[in-house]
C-alpha positions in Angstrom: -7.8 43.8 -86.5 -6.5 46.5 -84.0 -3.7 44.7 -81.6 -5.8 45.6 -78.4 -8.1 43.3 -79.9 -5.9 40.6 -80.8 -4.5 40.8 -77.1 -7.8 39.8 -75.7 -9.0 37.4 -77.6 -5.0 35.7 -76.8 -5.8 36.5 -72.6 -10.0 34.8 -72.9 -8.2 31.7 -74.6 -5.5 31.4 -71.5 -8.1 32.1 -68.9 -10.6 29.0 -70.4 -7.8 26.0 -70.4 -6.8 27.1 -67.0 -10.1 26.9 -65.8 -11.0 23.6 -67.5 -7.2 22.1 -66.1 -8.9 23.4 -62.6 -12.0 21.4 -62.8 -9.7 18.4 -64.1 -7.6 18.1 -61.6 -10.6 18.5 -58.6 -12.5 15.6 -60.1 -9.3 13.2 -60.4 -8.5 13.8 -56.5 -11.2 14.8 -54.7 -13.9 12.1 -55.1 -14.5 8.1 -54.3 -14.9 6.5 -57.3 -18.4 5.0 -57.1 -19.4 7.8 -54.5 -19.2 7.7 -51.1 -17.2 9.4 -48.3 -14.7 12.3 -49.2 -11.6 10.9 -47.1 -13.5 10.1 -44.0 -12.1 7.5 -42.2 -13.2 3.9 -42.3 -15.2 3.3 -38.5 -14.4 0.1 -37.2 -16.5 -2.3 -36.5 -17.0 -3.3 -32.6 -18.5 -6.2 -30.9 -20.3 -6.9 -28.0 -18.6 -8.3 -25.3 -20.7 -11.3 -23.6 -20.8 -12.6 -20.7 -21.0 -16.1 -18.6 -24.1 -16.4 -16.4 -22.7 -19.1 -13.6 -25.4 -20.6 -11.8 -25.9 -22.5 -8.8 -27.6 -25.8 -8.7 -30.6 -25.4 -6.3 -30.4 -27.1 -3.2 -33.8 -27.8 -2.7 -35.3 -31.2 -3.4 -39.0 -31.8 -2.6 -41.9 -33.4 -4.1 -44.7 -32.6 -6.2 -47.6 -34.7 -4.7 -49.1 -35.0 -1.4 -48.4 -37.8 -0.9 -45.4 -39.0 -3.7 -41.7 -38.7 -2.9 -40.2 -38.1 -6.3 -38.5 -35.4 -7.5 -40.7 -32.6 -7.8 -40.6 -31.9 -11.3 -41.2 -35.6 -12.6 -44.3 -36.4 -10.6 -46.9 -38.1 -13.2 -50.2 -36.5 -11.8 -53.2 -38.6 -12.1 -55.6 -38.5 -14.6 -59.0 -36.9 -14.1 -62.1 -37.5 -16.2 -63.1 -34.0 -17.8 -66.5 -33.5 -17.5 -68.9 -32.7 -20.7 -71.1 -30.7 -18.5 -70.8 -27.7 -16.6 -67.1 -27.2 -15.2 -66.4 -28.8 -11.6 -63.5 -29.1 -9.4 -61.9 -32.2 -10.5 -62.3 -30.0 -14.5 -60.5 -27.1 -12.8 -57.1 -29.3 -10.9 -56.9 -30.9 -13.8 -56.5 -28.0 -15.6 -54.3 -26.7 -13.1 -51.9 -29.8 -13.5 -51.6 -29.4 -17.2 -50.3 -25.6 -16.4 -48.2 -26.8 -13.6 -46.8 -29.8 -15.9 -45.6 -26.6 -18.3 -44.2 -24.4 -15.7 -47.6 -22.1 -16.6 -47.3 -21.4 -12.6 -49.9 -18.2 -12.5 -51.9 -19.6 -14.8 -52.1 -23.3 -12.3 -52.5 -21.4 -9.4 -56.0 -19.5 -11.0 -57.4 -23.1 -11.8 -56.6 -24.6 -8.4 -58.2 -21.7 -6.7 -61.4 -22.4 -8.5 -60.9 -25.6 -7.9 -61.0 -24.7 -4.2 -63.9 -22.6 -4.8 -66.1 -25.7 -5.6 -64.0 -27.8 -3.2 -62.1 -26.7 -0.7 -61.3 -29.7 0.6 -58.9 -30.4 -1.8 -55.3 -31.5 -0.2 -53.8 -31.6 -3.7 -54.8 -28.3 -4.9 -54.0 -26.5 -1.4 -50.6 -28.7 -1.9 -49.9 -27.2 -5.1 -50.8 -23.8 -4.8 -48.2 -23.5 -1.7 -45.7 -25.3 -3.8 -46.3 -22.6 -6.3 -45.5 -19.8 -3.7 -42.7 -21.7 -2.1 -41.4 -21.3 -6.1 -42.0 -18.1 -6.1 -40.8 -16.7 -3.2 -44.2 -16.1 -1.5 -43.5 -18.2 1.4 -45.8 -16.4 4.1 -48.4 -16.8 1.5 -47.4 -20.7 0.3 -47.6 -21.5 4.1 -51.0 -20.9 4.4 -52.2 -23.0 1.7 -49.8 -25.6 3.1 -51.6 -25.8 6.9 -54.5 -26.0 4.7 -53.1 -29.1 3.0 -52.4 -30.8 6.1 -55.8 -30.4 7.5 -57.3 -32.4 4.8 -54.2 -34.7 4.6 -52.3 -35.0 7.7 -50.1 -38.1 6.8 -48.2 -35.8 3.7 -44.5 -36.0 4.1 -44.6 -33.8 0.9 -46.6 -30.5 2.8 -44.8 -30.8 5.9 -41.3 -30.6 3.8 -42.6 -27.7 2.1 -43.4 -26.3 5.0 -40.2 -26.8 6.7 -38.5 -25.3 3.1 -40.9 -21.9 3.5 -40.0 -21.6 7.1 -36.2 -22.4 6.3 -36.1 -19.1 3.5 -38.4 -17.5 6.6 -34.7 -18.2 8.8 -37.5 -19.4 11.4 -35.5 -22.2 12.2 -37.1 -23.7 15.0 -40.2 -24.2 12.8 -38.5 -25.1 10.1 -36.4 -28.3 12.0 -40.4 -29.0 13.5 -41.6 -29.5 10.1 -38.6 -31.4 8.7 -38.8 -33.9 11.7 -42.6 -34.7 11.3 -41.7 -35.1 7.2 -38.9 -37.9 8.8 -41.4 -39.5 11.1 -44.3 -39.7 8.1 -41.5 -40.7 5.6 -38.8 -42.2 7.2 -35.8 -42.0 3.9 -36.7 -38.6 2.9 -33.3 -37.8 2.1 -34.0 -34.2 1.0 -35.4 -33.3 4.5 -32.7 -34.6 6.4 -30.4 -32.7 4.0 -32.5 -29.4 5.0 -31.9 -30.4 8.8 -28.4 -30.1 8.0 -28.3 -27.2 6.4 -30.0 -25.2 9.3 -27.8 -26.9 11.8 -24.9 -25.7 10.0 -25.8 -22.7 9.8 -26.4 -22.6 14.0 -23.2 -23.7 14.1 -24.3 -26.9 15.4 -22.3 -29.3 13.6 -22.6 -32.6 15.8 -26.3 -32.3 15.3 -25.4 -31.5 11.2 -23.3 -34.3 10.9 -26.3 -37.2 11.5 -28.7 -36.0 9.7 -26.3 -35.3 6.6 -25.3 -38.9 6.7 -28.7 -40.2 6.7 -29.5 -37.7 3.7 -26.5 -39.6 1.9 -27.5 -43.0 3.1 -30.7 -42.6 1.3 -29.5 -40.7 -1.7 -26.0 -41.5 -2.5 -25.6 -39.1 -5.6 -26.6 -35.7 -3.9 -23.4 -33.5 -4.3 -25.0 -30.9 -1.7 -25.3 -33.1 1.0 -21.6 -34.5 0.4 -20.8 -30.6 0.4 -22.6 -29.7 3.5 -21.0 -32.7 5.7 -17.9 -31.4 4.3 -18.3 -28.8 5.7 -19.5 -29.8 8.9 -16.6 -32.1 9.0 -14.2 -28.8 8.4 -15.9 -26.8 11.3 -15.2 -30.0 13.6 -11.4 -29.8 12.9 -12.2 -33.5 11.0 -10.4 -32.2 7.9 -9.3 -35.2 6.5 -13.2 -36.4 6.3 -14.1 -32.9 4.7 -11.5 -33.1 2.1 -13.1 -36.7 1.1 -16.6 -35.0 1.2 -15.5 -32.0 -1.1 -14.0 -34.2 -3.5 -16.6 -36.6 -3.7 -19.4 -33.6 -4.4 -17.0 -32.3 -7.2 -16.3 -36.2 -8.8 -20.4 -35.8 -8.8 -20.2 -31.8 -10.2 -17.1 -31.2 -11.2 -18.7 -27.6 -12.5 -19.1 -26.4 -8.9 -17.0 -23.5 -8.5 -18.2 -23.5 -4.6 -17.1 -27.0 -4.2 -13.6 -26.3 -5.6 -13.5 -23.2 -3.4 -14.6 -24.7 0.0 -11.8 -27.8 -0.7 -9.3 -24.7 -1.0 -10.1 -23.4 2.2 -9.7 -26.9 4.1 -6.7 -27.7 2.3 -5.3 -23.8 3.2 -6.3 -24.7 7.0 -4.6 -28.1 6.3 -1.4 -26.1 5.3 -1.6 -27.8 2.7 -1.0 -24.6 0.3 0.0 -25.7 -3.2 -3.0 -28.1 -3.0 -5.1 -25.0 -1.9 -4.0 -23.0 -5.0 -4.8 -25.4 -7.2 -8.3 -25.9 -5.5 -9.1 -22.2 -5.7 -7.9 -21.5 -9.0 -9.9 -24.4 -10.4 -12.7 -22.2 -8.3 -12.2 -18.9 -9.7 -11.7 -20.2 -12.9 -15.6 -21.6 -13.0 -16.9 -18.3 -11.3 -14.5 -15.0 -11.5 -16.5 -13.4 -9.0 -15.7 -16.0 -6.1 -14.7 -14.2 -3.5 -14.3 -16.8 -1.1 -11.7 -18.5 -4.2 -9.8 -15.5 -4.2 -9.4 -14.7 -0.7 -8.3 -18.5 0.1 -6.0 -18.1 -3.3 -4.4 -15.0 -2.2 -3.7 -16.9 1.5 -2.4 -19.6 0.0 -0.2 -17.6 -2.7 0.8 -15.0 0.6 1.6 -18.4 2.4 4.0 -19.7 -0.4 5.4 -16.8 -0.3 4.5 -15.4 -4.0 3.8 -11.9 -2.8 2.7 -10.2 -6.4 0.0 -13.0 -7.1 -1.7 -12.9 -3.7 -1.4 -8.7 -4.5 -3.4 -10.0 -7.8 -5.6 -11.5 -5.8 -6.5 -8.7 -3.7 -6.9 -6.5 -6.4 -10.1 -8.5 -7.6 -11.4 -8.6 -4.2 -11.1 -5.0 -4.2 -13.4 -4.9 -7.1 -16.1 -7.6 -6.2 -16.3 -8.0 -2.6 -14.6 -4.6 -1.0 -15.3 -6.4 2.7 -13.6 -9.6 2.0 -10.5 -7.7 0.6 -9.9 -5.8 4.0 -10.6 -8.9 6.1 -7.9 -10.6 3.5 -5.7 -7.0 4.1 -6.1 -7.4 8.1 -5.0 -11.4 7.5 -1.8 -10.7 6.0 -1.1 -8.1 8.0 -1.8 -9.0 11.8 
């Protein structure tokens, strides 16, 4: 055989191991056993941050009947006879109660308004159907089906208190106070009216006229936190601090969970100069609610007044972020 030829046949051997070493070494370091990625980077995994809803217990406490003072929600309705024949409007409030009974509130409200159709008469079903709005928010609406109520049952403590709470979310608070004092006058330990009456005279400012009606709220219902927290109150604004501090803590031994309670003993103790008691007041406050801003504004007082500059700066910080107004009001405090 010529040597040319023995020369190629020696160059095609070379040229095929180097090709099969090539493919060798790209499928030892180039692949994921099993399959999968080629050398992307695991993605970690990330979670959800959640979040605390903080509510506050309503302050409202009426009654579910015409004419019963329980609470509203645990009012045992009387039992109607349902009819085999034709639908009438004792068929239709009962029907209407067994939806109210479930919270089915739109649903209720469509059954006592036929009810009304075939008997509009009815004190109960007016009674309930301005409940319902009152619930709702519909106030102008629920206070129409209140007067209603009245005219076929004027001797309900129940209407006229839901008539004084629709007027009260109204902030007509000369109608309001009417209401409440013809609910006292028809029921004469309805607690959860005088509380109301409190309520709007605090917030007239008038706290001589707050402080009477609060007590008699309490006198009648010893366990209602809210009344203890808006004679406290009422107290503070008279310059009676040491009876407001007694008030506050007695609503918190009742709720401890009320960040507003913890709060508004902060700011009496902080008007008491009574600072390290303050800080511990409104740090128990901000604690149950991060976002209270009346906490952190009393908290960053009491930390300016103690002299720990760079936590009342904390403070300040967060009122930056959740109440921008409150933060310059606390800026224009510590620096008058």
């Amino acid at each position: 055989m010529p040597f040319s030829m023995l020369r190629l046949i020696g160059l095609i051997a070379i040229l095929s191991l180097s090709v099969a070493s090539a493919f060798s070494q790209h499928d030892t370091t180039g692949g994921t056993a099993g399959g999968g990625s080629l050398g992307e980077p695991t993605k970690p995994k990330t979670t959800k941050p959640t979040t605390t809803r903080t509510t506050t217990p309503s302050t409202r406490r009426t009654t579910t009947s015409t004419t019963s003072t329980a609470p509203r929600r645990t009012t045992t309705v009387p039992s109607r006879t349902t009819p085999t024949t034709t639908p009438n409007a004792d068929f239709y409030e009962k029907q209407g109660d067994e939806q109210y009974d479930a919270k089915n509130y739109n649903d209720a409200v469509q059954s006592y308004m036929k009810a009304l159709q075939l008997n509009s008469s009815s004190a109960h079903a007016n009674y309930r159907i301005g409940w319902i709005y009152n619930e709702q928010g519909q106030y102008t609406q629920a206070l129409t089906y209140l007067n209603r109520a009245l005219q076929f049952d004027a001797n309900s403590a129940a209407a006229q208190a839901e008539r004084g709470y629709a007027f009260k979310k109204l902030e007509r608070y000369a109608e309001a106070l009417s209401a409440y004092q013809q609910a006292v006058v028809l029921k004469s330990d309805y607690a959860s009216a005088y509380y109301d009456m409190g309520w709007i005279y605090n917030e007239q400012k008038n706290y001589d006229d707050a402080i009477p009606n609060l007590k008699k709220a309490l006198r009648f219902k010893p366990d209602y936190p809210d009344a203890h927290v808006e004679l406290g109150y009422a107290y503070y604004k008279n310059g009676r601090q040491t009876e407001a501090i007694e008030e506050y803590q007695e609503a918190i031994r009742m709720r401890p969970d009320s960040a507003s309670s913890h709060s508004g003993l902060g700011e009496v103790y902080y008007s008491a100069r009574q600072y390290s008691l303050a800080v511990n007041a409104c740090r128990e406050g901000v604690r149950l609610d991060p976002n209270n801003s009346q906490g952190h504004y009393y908290l960053a007082l009491s930390y300016y007044a103690l002299n720990n500059r760079s936590a009342a700066m904390e403070e300040y910080r967060i009122l930056q972020r959740i109440d921008p107004e409150r933060a310059t009001k606390l800026y224009d405090a510590i620096n008058k």
